[in-house]
KEGUPA-690162 format. One record per residue (C-alpha): x, y, z. Coordinates in pm, whole numbers, padded with zeros to 5 digits. Layout:
N
<X: X, Y: Y, Z: Z>
...
END
This chain:
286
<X: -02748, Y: -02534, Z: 05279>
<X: -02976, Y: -02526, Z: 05593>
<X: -02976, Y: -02163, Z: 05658>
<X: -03212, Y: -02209, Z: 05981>
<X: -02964, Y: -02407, Z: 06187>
<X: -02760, Y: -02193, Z: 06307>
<X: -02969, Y: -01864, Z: 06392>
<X: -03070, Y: -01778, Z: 06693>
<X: -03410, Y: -01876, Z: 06756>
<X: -03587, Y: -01578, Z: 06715>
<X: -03455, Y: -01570, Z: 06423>
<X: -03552, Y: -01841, Z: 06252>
<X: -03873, Y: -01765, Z: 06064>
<X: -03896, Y: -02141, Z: 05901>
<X: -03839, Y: -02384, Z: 06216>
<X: -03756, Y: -02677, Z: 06020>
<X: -03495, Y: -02767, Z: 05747>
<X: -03481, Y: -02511, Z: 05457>
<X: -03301, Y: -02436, Z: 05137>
<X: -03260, Y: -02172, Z: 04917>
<X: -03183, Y: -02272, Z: 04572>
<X: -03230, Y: -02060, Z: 04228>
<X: -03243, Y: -02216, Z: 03920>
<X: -03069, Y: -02569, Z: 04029>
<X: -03001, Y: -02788, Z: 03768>
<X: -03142, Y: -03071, Z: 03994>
<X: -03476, Y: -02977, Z: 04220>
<X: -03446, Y: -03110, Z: 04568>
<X: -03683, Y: -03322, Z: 04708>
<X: -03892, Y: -03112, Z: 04994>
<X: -04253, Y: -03157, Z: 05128>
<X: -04259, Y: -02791, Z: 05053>
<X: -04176, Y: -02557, Z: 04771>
<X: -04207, Y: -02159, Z: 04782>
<X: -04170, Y: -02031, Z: 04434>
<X: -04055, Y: -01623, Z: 04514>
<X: -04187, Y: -01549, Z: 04143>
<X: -04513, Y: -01744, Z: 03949>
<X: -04250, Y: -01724, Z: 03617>
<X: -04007, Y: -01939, Z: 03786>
<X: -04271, Y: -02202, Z: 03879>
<X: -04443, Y: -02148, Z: 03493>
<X: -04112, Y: -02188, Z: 03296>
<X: -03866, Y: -02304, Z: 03494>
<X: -03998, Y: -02586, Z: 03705>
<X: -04322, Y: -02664, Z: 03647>
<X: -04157, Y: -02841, Z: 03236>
<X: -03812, Y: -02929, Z: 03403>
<X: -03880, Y: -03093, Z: 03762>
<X: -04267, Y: -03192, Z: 03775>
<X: -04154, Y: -03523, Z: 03904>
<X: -03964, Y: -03363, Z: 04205>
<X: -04275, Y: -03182, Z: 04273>
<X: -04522, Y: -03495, Z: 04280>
<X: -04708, Y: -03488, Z: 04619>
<X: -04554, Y: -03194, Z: 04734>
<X: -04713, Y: -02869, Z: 04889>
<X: -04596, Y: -02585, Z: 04621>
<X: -04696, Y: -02224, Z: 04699>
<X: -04614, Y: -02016, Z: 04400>
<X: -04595, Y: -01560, Z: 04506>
<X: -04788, Y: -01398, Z: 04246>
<X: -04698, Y: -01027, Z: 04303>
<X: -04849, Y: -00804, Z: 03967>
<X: -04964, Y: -00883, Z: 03625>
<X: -04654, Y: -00789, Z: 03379>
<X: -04748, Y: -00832, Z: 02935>
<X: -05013, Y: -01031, Z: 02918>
<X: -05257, Y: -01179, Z: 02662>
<X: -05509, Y: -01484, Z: 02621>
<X: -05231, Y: -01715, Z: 02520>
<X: -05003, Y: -01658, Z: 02862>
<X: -05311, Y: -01614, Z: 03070>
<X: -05421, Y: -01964, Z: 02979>
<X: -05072, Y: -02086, Z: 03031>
<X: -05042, Y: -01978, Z: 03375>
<X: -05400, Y: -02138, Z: 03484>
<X: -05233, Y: -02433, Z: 03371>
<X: -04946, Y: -02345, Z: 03594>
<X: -05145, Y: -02260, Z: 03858>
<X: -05357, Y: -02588, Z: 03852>
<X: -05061, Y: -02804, Z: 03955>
<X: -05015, Y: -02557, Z: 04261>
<X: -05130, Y: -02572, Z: 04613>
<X: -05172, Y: -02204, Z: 04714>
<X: -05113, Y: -01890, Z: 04461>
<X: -04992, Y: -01624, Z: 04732>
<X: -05123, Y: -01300, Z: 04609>
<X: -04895, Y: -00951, Z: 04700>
<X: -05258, Y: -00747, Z: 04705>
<X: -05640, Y: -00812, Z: 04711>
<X: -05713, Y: -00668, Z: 04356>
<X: -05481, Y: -00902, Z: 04183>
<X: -05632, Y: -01211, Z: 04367>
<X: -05942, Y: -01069, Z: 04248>
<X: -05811, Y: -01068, Z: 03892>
<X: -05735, Y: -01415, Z: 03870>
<X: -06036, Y: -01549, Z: 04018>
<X: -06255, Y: -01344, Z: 03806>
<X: -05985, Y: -01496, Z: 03513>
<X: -06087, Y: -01868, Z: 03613>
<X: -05807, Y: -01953, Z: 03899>
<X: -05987, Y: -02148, Z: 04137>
<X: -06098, Y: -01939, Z: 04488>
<X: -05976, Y: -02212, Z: 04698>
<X: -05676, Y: -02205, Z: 04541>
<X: -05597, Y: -01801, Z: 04668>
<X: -05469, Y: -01620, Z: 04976>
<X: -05324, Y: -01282, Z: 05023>
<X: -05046, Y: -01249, Z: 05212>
<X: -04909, Y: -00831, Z: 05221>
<X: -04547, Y: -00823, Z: 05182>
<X: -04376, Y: -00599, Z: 05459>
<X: -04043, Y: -00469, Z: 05587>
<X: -03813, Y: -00500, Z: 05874>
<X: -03966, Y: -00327, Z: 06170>
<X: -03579, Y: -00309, Z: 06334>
<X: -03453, Y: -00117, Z: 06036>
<X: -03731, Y: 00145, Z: 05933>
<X: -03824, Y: 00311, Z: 06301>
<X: -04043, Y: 00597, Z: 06413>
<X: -03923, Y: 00943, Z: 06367>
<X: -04050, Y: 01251, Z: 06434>
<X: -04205, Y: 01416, Z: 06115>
<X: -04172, Y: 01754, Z: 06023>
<X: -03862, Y: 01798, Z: 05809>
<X: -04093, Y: 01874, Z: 05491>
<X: -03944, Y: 01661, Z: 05229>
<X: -04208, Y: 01430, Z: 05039>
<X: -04009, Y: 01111, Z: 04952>
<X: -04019, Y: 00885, Z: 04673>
<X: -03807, Y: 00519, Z: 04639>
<X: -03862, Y: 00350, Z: 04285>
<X: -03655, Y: 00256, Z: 04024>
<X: -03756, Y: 00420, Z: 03650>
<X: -04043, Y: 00274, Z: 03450>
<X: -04261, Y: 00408, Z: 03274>
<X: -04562, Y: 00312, Z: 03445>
<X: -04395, Y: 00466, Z: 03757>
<X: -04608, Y: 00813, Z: 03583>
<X: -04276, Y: 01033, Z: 03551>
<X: -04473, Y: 01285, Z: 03329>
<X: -04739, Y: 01328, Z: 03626>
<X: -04443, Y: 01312, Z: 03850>
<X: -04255, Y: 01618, Z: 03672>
<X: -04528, Y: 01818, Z: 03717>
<X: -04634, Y: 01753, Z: 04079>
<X: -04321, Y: 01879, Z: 04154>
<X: -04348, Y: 02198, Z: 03949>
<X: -04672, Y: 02245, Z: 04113>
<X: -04569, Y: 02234, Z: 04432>
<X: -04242, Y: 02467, Z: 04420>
<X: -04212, Y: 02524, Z: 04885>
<X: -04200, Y: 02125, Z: 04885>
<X: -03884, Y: 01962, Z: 04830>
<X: -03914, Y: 01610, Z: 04658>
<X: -03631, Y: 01325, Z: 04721>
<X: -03599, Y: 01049, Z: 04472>
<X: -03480, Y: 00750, Z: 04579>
<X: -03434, Y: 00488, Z: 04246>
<X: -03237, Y: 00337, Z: 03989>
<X: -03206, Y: 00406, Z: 03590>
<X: -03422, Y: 00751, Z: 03598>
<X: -03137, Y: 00865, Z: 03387>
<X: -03379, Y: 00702, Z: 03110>
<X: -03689, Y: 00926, Z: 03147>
<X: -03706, Y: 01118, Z: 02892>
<X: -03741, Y: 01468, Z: 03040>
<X: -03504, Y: 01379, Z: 03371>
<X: -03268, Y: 01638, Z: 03304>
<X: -03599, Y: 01872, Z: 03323>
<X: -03701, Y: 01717, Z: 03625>
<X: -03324, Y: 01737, Z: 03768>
<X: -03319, Y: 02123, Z: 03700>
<X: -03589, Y: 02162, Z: 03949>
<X: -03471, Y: 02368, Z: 04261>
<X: -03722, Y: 02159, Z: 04527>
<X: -03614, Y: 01848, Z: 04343>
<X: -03294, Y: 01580, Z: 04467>
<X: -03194, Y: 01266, Z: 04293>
<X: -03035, Y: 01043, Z: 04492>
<X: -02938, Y: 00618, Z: 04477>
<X: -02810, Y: 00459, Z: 04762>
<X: -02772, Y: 00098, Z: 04862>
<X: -03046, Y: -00060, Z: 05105>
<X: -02850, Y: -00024, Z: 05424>
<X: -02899, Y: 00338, Z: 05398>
<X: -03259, Y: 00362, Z: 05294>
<X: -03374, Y: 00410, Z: 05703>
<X: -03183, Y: 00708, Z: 05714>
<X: -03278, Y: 00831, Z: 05391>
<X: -03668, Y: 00760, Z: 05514>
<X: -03628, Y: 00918, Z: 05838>
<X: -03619, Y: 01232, Z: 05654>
<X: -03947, Y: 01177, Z: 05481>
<X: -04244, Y: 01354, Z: 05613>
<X: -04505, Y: 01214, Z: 05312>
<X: -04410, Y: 00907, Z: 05082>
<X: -04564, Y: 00983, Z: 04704>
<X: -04616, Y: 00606, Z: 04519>
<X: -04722, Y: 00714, Z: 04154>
<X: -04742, Y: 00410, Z: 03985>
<X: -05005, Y: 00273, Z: 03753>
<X: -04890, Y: -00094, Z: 03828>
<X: -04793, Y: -00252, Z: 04132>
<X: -04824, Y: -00597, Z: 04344>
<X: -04658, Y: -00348, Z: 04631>
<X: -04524, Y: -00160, Z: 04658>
<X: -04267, Y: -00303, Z: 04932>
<X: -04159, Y: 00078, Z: 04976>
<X: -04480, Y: 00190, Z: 05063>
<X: -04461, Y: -00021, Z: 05421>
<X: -04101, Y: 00080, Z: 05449>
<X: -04221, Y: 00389, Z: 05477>
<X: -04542, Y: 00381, Z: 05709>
<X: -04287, Y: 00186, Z: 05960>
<X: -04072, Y: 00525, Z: 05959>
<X: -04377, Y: 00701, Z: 06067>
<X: -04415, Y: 00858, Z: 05665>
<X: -04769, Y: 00975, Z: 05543>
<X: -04841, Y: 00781, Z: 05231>
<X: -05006, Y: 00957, Z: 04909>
<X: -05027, Y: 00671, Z: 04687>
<X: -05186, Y: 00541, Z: 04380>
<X: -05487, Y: 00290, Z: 04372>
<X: -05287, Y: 00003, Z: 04260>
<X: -05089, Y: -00298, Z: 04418>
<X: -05150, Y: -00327, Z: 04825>
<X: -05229, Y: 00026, Z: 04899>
<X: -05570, Y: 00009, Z: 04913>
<X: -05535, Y: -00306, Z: 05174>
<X: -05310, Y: -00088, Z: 05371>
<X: -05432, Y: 00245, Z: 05351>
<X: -05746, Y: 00413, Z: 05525>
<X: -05788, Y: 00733, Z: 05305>
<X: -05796, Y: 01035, Z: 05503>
<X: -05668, Y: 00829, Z: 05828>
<X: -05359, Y: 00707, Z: 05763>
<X: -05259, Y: 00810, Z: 05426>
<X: -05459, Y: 00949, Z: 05111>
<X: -05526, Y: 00714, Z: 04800>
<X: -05583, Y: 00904, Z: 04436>
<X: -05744, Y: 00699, Z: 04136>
<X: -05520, Y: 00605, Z: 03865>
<X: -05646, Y: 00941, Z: 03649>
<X: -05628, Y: 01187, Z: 03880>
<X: -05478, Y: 01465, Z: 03774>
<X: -05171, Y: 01622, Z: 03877>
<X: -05333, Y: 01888, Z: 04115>
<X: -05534, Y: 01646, Z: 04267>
<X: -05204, Y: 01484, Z: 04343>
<X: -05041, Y: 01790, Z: 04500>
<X: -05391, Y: 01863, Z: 04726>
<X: -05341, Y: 01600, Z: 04840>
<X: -04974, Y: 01584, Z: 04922>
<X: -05055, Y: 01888, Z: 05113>
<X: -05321, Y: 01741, Z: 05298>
<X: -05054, Y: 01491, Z: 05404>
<X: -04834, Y: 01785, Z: 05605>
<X: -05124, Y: 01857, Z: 05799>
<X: -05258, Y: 01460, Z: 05886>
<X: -05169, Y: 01396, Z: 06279>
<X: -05107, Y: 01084, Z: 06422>
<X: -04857, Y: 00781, Z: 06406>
<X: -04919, Y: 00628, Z: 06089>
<X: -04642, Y: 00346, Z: 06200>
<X: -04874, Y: 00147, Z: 06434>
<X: -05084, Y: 00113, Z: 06147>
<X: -04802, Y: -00062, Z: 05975>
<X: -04631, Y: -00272, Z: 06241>
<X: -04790, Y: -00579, Z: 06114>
<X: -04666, Y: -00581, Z: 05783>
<X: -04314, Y: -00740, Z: 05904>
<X: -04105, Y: -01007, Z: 05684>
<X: -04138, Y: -01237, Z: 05982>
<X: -04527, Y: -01208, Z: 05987>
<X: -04501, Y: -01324, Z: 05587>
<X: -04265, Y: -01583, Z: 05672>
<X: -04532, Y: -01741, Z: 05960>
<X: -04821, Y: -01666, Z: 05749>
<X: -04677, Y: -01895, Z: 05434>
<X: -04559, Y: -02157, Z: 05704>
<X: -04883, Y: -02192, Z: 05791>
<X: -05022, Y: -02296, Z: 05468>
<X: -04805, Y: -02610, Z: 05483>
<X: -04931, Y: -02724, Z: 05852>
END
């Protein structure tokens, strides 16, 4: 299926002939392959279709280390030896696999974006510090529940999936400056557009994608050291970034330092566009 052809123009972020094809029991043959996942590459195609692949350009998205140990790290430098460009999500996890063995040459960092026609500018000042993650547990809930507690004239949004499973949700739900809320994607502008701050608490990301979603809708990040943050984020400018162990008043000074930052944090964002990604990993293949 050649989903370029019939687009408008401006539309088309690949110019030439393109498929998109999960899992196929037959690879097709293409100058180029762009692996959305390093695990589909590693298990998937790298044992089942290395002929198809055989003088081809393969660029394999590497977006955050998941379980890991000596045994699959060596595996994937295997993987990644057969590949023409590893497309890291964030600086730190580029740095990672360098500093693991992978080749510099072999690198590039590409920041993942949104849709600068869907998340706009708005005006902040409704006073609602937004959240949009699905539950894990290295999301921080526990750090989370009591940001919110300390901060009781703030109301807190969360936008997610599955936080049914935290442990102490129905603690968290309780909370009178606290709504839960999921919603599907269409509606996440509108949701955003009430956002005055964006919290990102997580101890793990290659992102995270919501963080950018967010700066495009004007939203003062307060996020975690971790994923793309730091490549995106001038502390104190555009956002505030807090160190992996800082404590939950730390967390809530600097939420509050968020209210009062001035400026428009979405031209510092605009960049970070899908169709920028698209043209940047089209230009490894030229």
């Amino acid at each position: 299926m050649d989903l370029g052809r019939d687009l408008p123009r401006d539309r088309v972020r690949q110019p030439s002939s393109w498929q998109v094809v999960y899992q196929p029991d037959q690879c097709p043959r293409a100058k180029n392959f762009f692996f959305s996942h390093h695990i589909l590459f590693e298990r998937h195609y790298a044992e089942k279709h290395a002929e198809k692949l055989d003088g081809a350009n393969i660029f394999v998205w590497y977006t955050h280390p998941r379980e890991e140990d000596p045994v699959s790290i060596a595996r994937q430098l295997l993987a990644f030896d057969k590949v023409t460009k590893v497309i890291f999500a964030c600086e730190s996890n580029r740095r990672l696999w360098i500093e693991r063995g992978l080749p510099e040459e072999k690198t590039v960092v590409i920041l993942g974006g949104a849709d600068p026609e869907l998340f706009r500018f708005h005006e902040r000042g409704n006073g609602v510090v937004g959240l949009s993650s699905s539950f894990y547990e290295r999301k921080n809930p526990d750090c989370l529940l009591e940001v919110i507690k300390l901060l009781p004239h703030r109301q807190f949004l969360l936008l997610g999936r599955n936080w049914n499973r935290y442990a102490r949700f129905e603690t968290m739900r309780a909370l009178p400056n606290f709504t839960y809320r999921s919603a599907a994607y269409r509606d996440y502008p509108e949701i955003y557009a009430s956002f005055d701050v964006f919290l990102s608490m997580s101890s793990l990301e290659g992102g995270p994608i919501p963080l950018i979603e967010a700066m495009m809708s004007n939203v003062v990040p307060v996020a975690s050291r971790t994923g793309f943050a730091p490549d995106v984020i001038q502390h104190s400018e555009n956002g505030f970034i807090f160190d992996l162990d800082s404590s939950a008043e730390q967390i809530a000074g600097m939420i509050e330092a968020a209210f009062a930052l001035p400026g428009n944090i979405r031209r510092t964002a605009e960049q970070y566009s899908w169709d920028a990604f698209s043209a940047a990993v089209v230009e490894l293949a030229h």
